[in-house]
C-alpha angles and dihedrals in degrees: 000000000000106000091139092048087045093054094040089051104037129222096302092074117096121230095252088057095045094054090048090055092045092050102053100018118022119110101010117141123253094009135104133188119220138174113232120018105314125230122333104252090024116130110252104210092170132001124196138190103218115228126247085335151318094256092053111020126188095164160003111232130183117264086225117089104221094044092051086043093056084035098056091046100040121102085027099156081048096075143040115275081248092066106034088056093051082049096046089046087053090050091048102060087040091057089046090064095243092108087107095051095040108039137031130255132242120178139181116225129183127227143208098257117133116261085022112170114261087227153353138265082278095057098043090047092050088051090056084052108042100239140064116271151168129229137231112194126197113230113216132155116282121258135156088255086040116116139171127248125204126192106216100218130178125221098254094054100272113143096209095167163336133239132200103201114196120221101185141004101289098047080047097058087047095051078055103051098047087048091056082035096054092039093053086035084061090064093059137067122193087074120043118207134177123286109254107221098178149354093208124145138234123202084003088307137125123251133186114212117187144175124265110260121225122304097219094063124139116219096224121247113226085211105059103031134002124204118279116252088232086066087051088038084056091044086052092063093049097118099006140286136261135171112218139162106261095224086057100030131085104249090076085041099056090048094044095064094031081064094045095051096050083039092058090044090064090228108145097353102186094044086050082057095056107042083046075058096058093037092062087048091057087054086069087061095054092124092063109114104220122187100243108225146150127263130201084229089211102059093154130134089247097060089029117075130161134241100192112288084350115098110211119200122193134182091054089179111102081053108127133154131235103064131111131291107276103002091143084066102071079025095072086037097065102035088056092049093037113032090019099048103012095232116159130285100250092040097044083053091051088051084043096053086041092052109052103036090088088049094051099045085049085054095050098260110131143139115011092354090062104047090042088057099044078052092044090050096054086050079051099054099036083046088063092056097056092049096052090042082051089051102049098270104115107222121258109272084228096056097042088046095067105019106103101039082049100044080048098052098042083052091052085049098046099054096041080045 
């Protein structure tokens, strides 16, 4: 992928930047992508200031002080404070005029082909708005769940958006999915997400376009609050509640073909044997009525912040119905032990287990229920890796490392529970 965009930016791109420029831009008719400033005479559609550089990109800022400035500090409480100070230095020199001297160019430019496009991305995303406006990218490596994400900026430092924009079908379910999840999440108030403006497209693609969230949020620190179980108990009733059996609902039903699909793709083929194995153990457990909810999929300190007493949640996307009552509980648990602080898999389980038993008995989830969810969550999580191993994005070593000895294990508990 990106031979065009190869071939339109020279050697001296990285690949980062390559696959961004493929993905919004290649192929378009009637638009190139150059380093520098392009022709004289030529029609600029979009400029950019690489940053840090165009060999190894982290992001597109705008060429106009102000706009990178508001770029670089907006979304603050979304990152970690190293990030937002490499972003903020970036935005700094930018302010201070010196962008040209200090990083390299890439511009858009639009051609006379015939059927060329009228505008840019800009331009598209400024119509969605109502108003003209720049854009700042973020440049990350390139994978199948990976999507871009555009600041919409006006000239004069006003952050008015974000947009999520897809690039295949998966990143296209998952724009989807955010869009129902931030329309049903505006209805409810112990959680706070995004506004959602628009669900418009770009190159025959969904994007999700939102409002900017406060400014004076605060990422939370795992160390210091968690999030409340009324806010999971609210997440939960996004798109109703049910209480089913697990051997007849849906929620055994939706994992159940998941598992058959990544089985027949060969990815991970003895942790697909394991987790068939604990699968089979929660069978055993078919009788046992579950409260049938939504999660956020994604319950973890870096997409959760606080506006004083307000929990906000952001990156809705992996929100999907028909799971059990409080799976985002032992979910943050273990995404804060094993991806926060990079503890091992059996033991980020066990914190996770720990965790989240107070939250779900507060939320009603207790006995068999209970131990049925904490097994149905580590199915959840092992089911994820073999889908993204299915789809290209090797697992993580730590993952693989630990997966069978811990699936076996959770199905010999469940089934002793």
């Amino acid at each position: 992928m990106g031979s065009g965009a190869r071939e339109s930016l020279g050697p001296k791109a990285g690949p980062d930047l390559v696959w961004l420029c493929e993905v919004l831009w290649g192929g378009l008719p009637g638009v190139r992508v150059v380093l520098g400033d392009g022709p004289p005479g030529a029609r600029v559609l979009e400029r950019y200031a690489v940053v840090p550089s165009t060999t190894r990109p982290r992001m597109l800022l705008p060429v106009v002080g102000r706009a990178a400035w508001a770029a670089a500090r907006g979304g603050r409480a979304t990152r970690s404070p190293s990030a937002s100070r490499q972003r903020v230095a970036a935005g700094l020199a930018a302010r201070a005029g010196v962008g040209r001297a200090v990083f390299d160019r890439l511009t858009v430019l639009a051609t006379h082909d015939p059927g060329a496009v009228e505008d840019g991305l800009a331009g598209a995303l400024g119509r969605t708005v109502g108003e003209e406006v720049l854009l700042a990218v973020n440049v990350r490596p390139p994978s199948p769940y990976r999507k871009p994400v555009a600041q919409a900026v006006t000239s004069d430092g006003r952050v008015l958006a974000y947009a999520k924009i897809s690039c295949n079908d998966l990143t296209a379910a998952n724009v989807e999915a955010e869009a129902r999840a931030l329309v049903a999440a505006a209805e409810i108030r112990a959680v706070r997400a995004p506004a959602l403006l628009a669900l418009t497209a770009w190159r025959e693609r969904p994007v999700l376009v939102t409002a900017p969230m406060p400014a004076t949020l605060r990422r939370l620190d795992p160390r210091r609050s968690v999030p409340p179980p009324a806010a999971t108990g609210a997440v939960a009733g996004l798109f109703g509640i049910s209480q089913m059996p697990y051997g007849s609902g849906p929620i055994r039903a939706r994992l159940v073909a998941r598992f058959g699909d990544a089985r027949e793709s060969g990815a991970l083929p003895e942790v697909a044997g394991a987790l068939g194995d604990l699968l089979d153990a929660a069978d055993a457990c078919g009788g046992v009525p579950l409260t049938v909810g939504a999660w956020h999929g994604d319950w973890s300190p870096w997409n959760l912040a606080w506006q004083g007493s307000q929990l906000w949640a952001w990156d809705w996307e992996y929100a999907r119905a028909d799971v059990p009552l409080g799976l985002d509980l032992p979910h943050f648990g273990f995404q804060t032990a094993f991806i926060g602080a990079r503890r091992g898999l059996a033991v980020s389980f066990g914190s996770a287990r720990t965790a989240a038993a107070a939250g779900l008995g507060a939320l009603g989830v207790e006995g068999a229920a209970r131990e049925l969810t904490f097994a149905l969550h580590v199915a959840e999580v092992a089911l994820r890796y073999l889908e993204a191993e299915a789809q290209g994005v090797e697992a993580n070593p730590r993952f693989v490392q630990e997966a069978v000895p811990v699936l076996r294990a959770e199905a010999d508990r469940v089934v002793t529970a």
